[in-house]
C-alpha positions as CSV (number, residue, x, y, z in Angstrom):
1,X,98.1,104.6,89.4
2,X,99.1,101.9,86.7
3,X,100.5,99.5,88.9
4,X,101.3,97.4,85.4
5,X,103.3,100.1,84.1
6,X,104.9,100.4,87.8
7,X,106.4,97.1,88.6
8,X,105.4,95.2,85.4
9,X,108.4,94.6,84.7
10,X,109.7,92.9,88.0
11,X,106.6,90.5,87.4
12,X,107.6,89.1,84.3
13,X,110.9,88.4,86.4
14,X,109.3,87.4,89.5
15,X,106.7,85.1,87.9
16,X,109.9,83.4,86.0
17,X,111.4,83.1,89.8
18,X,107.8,81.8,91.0
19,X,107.6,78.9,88.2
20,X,111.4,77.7,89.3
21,X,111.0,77.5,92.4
22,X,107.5,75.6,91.8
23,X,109.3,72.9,90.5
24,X,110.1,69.5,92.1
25,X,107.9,67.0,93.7
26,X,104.3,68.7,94.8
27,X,103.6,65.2,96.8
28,X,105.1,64.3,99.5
29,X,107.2,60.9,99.9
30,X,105.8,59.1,103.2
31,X,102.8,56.4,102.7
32,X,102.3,56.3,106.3
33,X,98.9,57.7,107.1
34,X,100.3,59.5,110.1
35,X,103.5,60.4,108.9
36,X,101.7,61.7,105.9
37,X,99.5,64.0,107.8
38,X,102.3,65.3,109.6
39,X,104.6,66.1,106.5
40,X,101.4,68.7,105.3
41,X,103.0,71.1,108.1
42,X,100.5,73.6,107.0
43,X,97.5,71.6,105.6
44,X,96.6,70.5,102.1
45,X,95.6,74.8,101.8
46,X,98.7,75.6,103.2
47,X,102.2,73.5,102.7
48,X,105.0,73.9,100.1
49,X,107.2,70.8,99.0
50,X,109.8,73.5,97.9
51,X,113.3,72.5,100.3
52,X,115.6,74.8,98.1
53,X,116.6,78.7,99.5
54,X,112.7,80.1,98.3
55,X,110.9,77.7,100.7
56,X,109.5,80.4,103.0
57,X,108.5,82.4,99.9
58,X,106.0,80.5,98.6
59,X,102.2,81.1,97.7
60,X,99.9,78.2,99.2
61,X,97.4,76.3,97.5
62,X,94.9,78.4,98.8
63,X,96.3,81.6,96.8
64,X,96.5,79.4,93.5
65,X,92.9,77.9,94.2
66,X,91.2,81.0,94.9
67,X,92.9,82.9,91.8
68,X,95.2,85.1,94.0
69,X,98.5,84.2,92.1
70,X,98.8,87.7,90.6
71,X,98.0,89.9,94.0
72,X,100.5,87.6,95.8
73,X,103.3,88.2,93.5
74,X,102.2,92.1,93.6
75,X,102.1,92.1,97.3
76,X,105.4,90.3,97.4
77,X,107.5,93.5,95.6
78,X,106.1,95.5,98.7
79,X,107.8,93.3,100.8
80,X,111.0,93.3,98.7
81,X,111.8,96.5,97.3
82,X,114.0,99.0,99.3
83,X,111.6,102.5,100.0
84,X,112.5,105.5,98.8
85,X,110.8,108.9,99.6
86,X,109.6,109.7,96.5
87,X,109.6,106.9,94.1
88,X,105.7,105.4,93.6
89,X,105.1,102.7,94.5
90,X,107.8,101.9,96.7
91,X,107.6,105.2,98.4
92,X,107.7,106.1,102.0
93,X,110.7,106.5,105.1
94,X,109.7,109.4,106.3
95,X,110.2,111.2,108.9
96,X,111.6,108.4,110.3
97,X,112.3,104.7,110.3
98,X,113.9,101.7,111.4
99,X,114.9,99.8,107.8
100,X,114.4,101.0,104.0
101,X,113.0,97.4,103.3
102,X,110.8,94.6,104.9
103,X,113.0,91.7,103.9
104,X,115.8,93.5,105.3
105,X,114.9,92.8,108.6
106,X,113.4,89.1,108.0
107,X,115.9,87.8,105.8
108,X,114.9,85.0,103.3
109,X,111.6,86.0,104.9
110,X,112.8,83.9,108.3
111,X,114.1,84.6,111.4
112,X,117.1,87.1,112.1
113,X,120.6,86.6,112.2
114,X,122.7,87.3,115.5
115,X,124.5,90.2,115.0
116,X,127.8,92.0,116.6
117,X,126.6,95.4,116.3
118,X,123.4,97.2,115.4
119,X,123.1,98.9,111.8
120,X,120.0,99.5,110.2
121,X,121.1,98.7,106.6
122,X,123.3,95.9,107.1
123,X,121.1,93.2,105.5
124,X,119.9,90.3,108.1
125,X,119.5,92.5,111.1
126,X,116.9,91.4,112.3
127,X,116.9,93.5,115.8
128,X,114.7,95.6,117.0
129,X,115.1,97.7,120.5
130,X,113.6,97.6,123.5
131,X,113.4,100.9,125.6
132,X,112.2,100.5,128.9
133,X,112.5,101.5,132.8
134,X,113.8,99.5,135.5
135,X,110.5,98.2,135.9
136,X,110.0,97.1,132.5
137,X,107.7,99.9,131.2
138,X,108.4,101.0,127.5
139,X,109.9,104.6,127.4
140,X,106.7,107.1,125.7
141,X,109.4,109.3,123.9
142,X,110.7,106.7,121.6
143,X,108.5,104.8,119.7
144,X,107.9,101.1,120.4
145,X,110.3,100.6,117.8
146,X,112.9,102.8,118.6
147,X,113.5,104.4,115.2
148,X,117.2,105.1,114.2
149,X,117.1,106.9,110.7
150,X,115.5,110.0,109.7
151,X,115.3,111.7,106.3
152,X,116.1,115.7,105.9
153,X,116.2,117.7,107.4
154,X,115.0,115.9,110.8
155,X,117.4,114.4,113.2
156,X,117.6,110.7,113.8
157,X,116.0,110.3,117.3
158,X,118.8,107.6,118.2
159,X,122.5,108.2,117.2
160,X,123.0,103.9,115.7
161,X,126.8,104.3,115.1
162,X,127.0,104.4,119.2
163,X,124.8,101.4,120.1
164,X,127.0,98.4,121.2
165,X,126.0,94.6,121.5
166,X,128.3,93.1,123.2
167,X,127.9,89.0,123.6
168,X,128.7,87.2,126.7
169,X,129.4,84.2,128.2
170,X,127.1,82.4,130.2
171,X,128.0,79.3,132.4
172,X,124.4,77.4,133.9
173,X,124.2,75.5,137.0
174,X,125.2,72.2,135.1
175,X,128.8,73.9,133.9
176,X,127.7,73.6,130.5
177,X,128.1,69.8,130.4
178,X,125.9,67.1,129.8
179,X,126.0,63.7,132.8
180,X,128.1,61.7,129.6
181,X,130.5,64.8,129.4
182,X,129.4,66.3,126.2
183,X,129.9,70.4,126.3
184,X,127.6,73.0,125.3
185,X,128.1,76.5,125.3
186,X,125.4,79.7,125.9
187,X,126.3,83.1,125.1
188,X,123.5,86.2,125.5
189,X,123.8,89.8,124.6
190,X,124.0,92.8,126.6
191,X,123.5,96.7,124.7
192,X,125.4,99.5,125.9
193,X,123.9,103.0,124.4
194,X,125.6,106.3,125.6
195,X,123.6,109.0,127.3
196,X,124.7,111.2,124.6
197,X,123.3,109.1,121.7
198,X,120.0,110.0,122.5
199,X,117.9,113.2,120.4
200,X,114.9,113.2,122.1
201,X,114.9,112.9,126.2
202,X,113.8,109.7,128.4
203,X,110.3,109.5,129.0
204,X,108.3,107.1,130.7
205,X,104.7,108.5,130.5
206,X,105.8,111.8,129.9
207,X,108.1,112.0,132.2
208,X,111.4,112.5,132.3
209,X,113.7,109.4,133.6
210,X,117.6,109.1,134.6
211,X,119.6,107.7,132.7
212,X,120.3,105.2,135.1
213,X,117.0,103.7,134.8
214,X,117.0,103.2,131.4
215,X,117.3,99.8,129.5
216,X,117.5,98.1,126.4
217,X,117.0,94.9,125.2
218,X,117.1,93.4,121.4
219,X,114.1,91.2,120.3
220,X,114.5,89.5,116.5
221,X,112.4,89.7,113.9
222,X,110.4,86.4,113.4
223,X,109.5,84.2,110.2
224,X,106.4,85.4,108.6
225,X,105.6,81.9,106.8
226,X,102.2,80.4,107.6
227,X,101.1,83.3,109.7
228,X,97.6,83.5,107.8
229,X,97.4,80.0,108.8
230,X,97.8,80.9,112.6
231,X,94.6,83.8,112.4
232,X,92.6,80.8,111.3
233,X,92.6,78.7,114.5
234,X,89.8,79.6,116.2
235,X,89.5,81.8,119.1
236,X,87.7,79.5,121.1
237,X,90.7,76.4,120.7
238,X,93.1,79.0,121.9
239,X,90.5,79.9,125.3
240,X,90.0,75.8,125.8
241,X,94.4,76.0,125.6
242,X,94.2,78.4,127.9
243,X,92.0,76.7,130.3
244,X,93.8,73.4,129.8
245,X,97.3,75.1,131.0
246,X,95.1,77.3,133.3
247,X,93.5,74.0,134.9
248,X,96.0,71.7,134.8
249,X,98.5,74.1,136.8
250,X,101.8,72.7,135.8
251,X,103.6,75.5,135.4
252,X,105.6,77.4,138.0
253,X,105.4,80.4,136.9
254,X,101.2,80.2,135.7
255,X,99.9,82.4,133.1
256,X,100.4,85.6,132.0
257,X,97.8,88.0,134.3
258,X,97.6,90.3,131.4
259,X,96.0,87.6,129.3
260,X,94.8,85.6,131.5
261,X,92.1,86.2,134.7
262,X,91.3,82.1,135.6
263,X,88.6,80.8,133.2
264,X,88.3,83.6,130.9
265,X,90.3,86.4,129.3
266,X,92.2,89.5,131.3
267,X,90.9,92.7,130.2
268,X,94.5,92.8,127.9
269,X,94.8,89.7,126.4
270,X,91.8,90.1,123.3
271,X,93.0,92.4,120.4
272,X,90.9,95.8,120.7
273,X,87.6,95.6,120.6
274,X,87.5,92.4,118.9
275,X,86.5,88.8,120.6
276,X,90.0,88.0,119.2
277,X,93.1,86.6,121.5
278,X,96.0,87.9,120.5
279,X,98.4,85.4,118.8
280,X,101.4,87.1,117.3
281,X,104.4,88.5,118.7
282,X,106.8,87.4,121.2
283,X,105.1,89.5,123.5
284,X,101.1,88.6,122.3
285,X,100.2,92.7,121.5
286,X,98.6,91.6,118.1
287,X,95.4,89.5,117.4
288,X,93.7,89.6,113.7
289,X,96.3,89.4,110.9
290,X,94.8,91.5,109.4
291,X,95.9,94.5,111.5
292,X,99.3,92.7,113.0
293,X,102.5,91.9,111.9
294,X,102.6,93.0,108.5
295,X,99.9,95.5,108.2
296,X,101.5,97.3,111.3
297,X,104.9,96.7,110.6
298,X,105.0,98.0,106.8
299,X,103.9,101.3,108.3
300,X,106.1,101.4,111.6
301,X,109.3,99.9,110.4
302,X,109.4,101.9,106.9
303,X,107.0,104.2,107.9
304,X,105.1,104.0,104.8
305,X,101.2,105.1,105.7
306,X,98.4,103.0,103.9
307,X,94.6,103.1,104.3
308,X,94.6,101.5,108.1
309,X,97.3,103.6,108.7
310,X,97.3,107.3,107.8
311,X,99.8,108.9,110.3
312,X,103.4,109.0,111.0
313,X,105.1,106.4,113.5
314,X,106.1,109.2,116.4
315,X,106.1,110.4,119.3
316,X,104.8,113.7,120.4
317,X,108.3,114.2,122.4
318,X,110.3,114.0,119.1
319,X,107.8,116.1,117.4
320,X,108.2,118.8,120.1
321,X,112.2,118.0,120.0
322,X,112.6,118.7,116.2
323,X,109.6,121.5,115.8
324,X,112.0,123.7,118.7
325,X,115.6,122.2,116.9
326,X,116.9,125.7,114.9
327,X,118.7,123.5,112.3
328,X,115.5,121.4,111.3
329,X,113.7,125.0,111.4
330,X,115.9,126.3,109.0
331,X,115.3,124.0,106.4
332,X,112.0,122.6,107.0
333,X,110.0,125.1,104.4
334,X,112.4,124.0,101.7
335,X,111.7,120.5,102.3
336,X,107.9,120.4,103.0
337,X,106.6,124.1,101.3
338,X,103.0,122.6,101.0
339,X,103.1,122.5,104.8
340,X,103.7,126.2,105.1
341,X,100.5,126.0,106.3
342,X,100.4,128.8,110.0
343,X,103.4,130.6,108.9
344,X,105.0,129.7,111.9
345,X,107.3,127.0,111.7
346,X,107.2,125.6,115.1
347,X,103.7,125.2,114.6
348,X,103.9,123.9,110.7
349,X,106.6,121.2,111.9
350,X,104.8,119.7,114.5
351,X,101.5,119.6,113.0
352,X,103.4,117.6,110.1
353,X,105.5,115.2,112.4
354,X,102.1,114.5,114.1
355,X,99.6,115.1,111.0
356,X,97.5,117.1,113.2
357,X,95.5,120.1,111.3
358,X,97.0,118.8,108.3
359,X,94.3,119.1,104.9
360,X,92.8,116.4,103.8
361,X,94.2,116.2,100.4
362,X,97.9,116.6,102.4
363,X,96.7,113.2,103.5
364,X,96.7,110.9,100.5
365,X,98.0,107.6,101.6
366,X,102.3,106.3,100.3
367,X,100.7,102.6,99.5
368,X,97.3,102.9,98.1
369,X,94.3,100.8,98.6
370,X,95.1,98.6,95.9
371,X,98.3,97.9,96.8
372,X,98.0,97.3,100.5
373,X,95.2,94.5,99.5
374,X,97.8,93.0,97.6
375,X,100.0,93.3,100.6
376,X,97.7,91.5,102.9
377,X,96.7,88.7,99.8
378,X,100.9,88.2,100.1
379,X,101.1,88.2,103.7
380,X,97.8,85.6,104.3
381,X,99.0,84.0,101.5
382,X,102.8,82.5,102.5
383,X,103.0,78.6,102.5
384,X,104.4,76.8,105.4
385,X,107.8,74.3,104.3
386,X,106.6,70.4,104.8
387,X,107.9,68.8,107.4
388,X,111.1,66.6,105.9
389,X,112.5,63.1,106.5
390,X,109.6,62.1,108.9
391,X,109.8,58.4,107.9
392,X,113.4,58.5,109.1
393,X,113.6,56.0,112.1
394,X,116.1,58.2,113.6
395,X,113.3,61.4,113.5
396,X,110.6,59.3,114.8
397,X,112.6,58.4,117.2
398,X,113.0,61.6,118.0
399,X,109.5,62.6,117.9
400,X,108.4,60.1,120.4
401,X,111.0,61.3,123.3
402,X,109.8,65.2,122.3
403,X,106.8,64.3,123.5
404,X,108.0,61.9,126.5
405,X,110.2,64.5,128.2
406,X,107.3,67.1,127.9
407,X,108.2,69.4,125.0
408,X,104.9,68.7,122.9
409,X,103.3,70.7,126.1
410,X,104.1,74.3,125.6
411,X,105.3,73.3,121.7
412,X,101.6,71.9,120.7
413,X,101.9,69.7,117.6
414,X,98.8,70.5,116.2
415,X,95.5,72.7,115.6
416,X,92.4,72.3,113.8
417,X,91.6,75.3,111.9
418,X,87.8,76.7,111.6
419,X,85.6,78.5,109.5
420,X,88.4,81.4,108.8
421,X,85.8,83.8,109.3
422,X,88.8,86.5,109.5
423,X,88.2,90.1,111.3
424,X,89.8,92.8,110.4
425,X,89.4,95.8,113.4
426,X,90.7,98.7,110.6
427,X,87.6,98.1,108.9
428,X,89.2,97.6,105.4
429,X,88.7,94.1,104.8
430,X,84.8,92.9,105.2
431,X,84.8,89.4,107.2
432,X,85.9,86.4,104.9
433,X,86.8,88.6,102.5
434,X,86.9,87.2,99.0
435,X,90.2,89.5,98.6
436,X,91.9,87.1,100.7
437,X,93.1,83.6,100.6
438,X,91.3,81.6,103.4
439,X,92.2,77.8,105.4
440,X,89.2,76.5,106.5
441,X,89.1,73.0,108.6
442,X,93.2,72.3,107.6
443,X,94.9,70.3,110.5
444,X,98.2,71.9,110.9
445,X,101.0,71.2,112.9
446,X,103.5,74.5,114.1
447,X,104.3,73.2,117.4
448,X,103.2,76.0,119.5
449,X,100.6,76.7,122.1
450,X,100.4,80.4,121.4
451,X,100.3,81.0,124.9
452,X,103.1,83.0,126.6
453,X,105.8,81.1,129.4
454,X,108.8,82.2,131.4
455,X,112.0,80.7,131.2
456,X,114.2,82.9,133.2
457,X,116.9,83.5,131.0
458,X,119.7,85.5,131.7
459,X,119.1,89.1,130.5
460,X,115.5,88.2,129.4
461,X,113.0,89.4,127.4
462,X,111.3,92.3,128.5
463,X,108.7,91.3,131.7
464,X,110.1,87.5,131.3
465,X,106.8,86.0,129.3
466,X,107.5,85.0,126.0
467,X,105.3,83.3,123.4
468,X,106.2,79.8,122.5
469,X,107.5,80.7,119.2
470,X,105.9,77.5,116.7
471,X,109.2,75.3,115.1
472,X,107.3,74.2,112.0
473,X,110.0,75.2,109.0
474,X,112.7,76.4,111.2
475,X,114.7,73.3,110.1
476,X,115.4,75.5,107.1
477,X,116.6,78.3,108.0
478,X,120.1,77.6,107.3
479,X,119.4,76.9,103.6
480,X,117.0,79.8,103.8
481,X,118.3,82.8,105.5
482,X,122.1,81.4,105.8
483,X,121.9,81.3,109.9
484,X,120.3,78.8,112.3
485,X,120.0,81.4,115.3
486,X,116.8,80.8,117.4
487,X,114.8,82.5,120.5
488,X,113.9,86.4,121.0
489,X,117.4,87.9,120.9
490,X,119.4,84.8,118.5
491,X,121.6,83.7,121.4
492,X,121.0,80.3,120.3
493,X,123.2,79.2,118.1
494,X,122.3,75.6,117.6
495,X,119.0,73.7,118.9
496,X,120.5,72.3,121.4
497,X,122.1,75.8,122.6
498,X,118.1,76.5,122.7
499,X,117.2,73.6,124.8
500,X,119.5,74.1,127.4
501,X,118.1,78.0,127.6
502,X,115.0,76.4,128.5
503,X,116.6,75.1,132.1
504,X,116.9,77.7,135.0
505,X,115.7,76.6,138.5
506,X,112.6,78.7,137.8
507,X,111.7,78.0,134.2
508,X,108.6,76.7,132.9
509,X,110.5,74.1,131.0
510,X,112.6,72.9,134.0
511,X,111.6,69.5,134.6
512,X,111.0,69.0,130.3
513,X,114.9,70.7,130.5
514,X,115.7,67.9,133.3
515,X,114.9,64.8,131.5
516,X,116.8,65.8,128.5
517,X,120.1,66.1,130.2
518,X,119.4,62.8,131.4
519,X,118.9,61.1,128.2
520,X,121.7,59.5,126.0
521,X,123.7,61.2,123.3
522,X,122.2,59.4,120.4
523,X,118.8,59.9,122.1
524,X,119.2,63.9,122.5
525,X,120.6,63.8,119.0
526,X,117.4,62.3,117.7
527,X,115.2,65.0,119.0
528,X,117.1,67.4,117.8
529,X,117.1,66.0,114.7
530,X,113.5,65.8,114.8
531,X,112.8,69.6,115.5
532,X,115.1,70.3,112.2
533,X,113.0,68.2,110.3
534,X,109.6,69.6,111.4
């Protein structure tokens, strides 16, 4: 295709929107050597100075450097545009899907907003579902990421308008109260989903499940700044953080099992049949950018199908639901005539839900090769914000007692990156490809050990163990998504809000949590002031 003709258009206007928000200062302020450092959040490769409402939009250094400009921008309208079905390039949603558009879901390409209910094109939801059994095992007939639209003539597997978030209350052992008397207050969610709501049956492993055992959770979407930045820390610093936390035996609750067996790796916690550990994810189930977060998610969310991804995003229980549903039956031939391919539509319908015994040329990709290299060049290629106001006495201040109380021990300050010898398991992108933007030997700073903890909140995250989720740039995303809302499920409301989720009896963070009850009002303000300017 002419991808020129296509979109060339948008990149007159988008290259227009690039060069504004370019502007401003490209050095930072500090003269402090080690305030200086610090303020590159993502390296000399990979920091923006941009502060305004694009700052987790932009291209690093290493995009401009390595002549990469041009893909980026590209890349970026697939992240952008709303899908259609049938509208090249933007084409895809079907059978099903969760949102018409990326950004939808990551809004200002940061972290979700809270929301009061759950609707799939209300701009800012962030939320995805999670359906599992009482004993925390995803359900097999709904896909990971429980779809909730459907184009015709299929069914949506999940009936949205039903779904109810209801938020709580949520007093902790402390009354919500500081020693001095200052308040806080901590509010979670709870989902209510009627039995009747659902298409397709409950399945766990094929089997079916009452509808008493069933539960769901919301987990938010995530910023996706700097996350090329991340794949380059080498997979052996992650082990030797690993076997620091391992060793050192300081938190209640250990390691993860999954990903960690004592001084090595748990059969689970390296990506495929790669050497490398996962890294993404609240729940660490992605390693290699290259086939994470973006590359899976522009095929699961929107269900559009590229080169590393050629089939739909289903389950063979819808399939069979919607292949046997009379109504779908009825109309499927004048939807889909080129998969009239048995003469019997049971069959024809099923093979095309699954894309079994489907012809090649049936096959041809919604996002071509091109494109979805221009995808990844955008992805790899997002600048992390600088860190801001790191001179201020009050923020060092702040800094200092972050790392007294013990935060700086889950939330690492900083990584040296390596070689960026990327992988890439799909076997589309050759190692250290030249077709993407590379960050060798930067030291960054996200504040993050990568490594999974439990905190015990009320109505947790599925199975409890949550990646530390890095704070470099969150500090914006007020300015840049309109909400502050932080962990998995945005019952945070404010940093402090956050903190204080870090506190039950059992938590990782208890004694860190401890401490920071105990310290002054100005002094608690400082830190928090500190982790908005980092």
């Amino acid at each position: 295709m002419n991808r020129t003709k296509s979109i060339g258009f948008l990149f007159a206007g988008g290259l227009l929107a690039f060069a504004m928000a370019s502007c401003g200062p490209k050095e930072p302020v500090p003269t402090d050597p080690q305030v200086l450092e610090e303020t590159y959040t993502g390296g000399e490769l990979g920091t923006t100075f941009n502060t305004t409402q694009t700052a987790y939009e932009d291209p690093t250094p290493a995009v401009e450097q390595a002549g990469l400009t041009t893909a980026f921008k590209y890349g970026e309208y697939f992240f952008e545009r709303t899908y259609t079905q049938n509208n090249e390039p933007f084409d895809g949603l079907g059978p099903l899907y969760i949102r018409s558009s990326c950004i939808a879901c990551h809004p200002g390409y940061g972290h979700g907003k809270r929301m009061n209910r759950y609707r799939a094109d209300e701009w800012g939801n962030g939320y995805l579902l999670v359906f599992t059994d009482r004993n925390d095992t995803y359900l097999s007939s709904y896909t990971g990421m429980p779809q909730t639209k459907a184009v015709a003539p299929f069914k949506a597997p999940l009936d949205e308008d039903k779904i109810q978030i209801n938020w709580l209350n949520y007093t902790d052992e402390w009354g919500n109260r500081f020693p001095d008397g200052e308040s806080y207050s901590l509010i979670y969610p709870e989902v209510y989903i009627p039995e009747d709501a659902f298409y397709v049956p409950l399945e766990v492993g094929g089997n079916p499940i009452p509808y008493s055992d069933f539960v769901c959770r919301l987990e938010s979407t995530i910023g996706i700044y700097g996350t090329g930045l991340i794949d380059a820390i080498p997979d052996d610093s992650l082990k030797a953080q690993y076997q620091k936390e391992y060793d050192d035996n300081y938190m209640p609750n250990g390691l993860n099992p999954a990903m960690w067996a004592g001084n090595d790796w748990a059969p689970t916690g390296l990506y495929g049949n790669t050497n490398h550990p996962k890294r993404y994810t609240y729940a660490l189930t992605r390693g290699p950018l290259q086939d994470a977060p973006g590359a899976n998610a522009i095929w699961n969310i929107t269900n559009v199908t590229h080169p590393t991804k050629m089939g739909h995003y289903m389950t063979a229980a819808y399939a069979t639901k919607a292949s046997q549903d009379p109504d779908v039956q009825a109309e499927f031939y004048n939807y889909y005539p080129q998969y009239n391919l048995t003469g019997d539509v049971e069959t024809d319908i099923y093979n095309y839900l699954m894309m079994a015994n489907i012809p090649d040329e049936l096959k041809e990709p919604e996002m071509s090769a091109e494109e979805y290299s221009d995808f990844m060049v955008w992805h790899r290629g997002l600048a992390v914000p600088a860190a801001r106001d790191l001179g201020n006495e009050e923020v060092q201040r702040g800094r200092a007692l972050f790392r007294e109380i013990g935060c700086a021990y889950c939330h690492r300050p900083s990584w040296q990156t390596g070689d960026d010898d990327f992988t890439d398991p799909a076997g589309f992108f050759a190692d250290s490809d030249p077709r993407l933007p590379r960050y060798p030997n930067q030291k960054i700073w996200p504040y993050s050990d990568y490594i999974q903890h439990k905190l015990h909140m009320e109505n947790d995250i599925r199975t409890g163990w949550c990646r530390t989720t890095p704070l470099w740039g969150r500090g914006l995303s007020a300015i840049c998504t309109g909400a502050s809302d932080r962990l998995h499920d945005c019952r945070a409301r404010t940093v402090i809000e956050a903190i204080m989720w870090h506190g039950n009896a059992e938590s990782d963070a208890r004694r860190t949590v401890e401490k920071f009850r105990e310290l002054p009002k100005e002094d608690r303000d400082a830190i928090v002031k500190f982790i908005e300017a980092i």
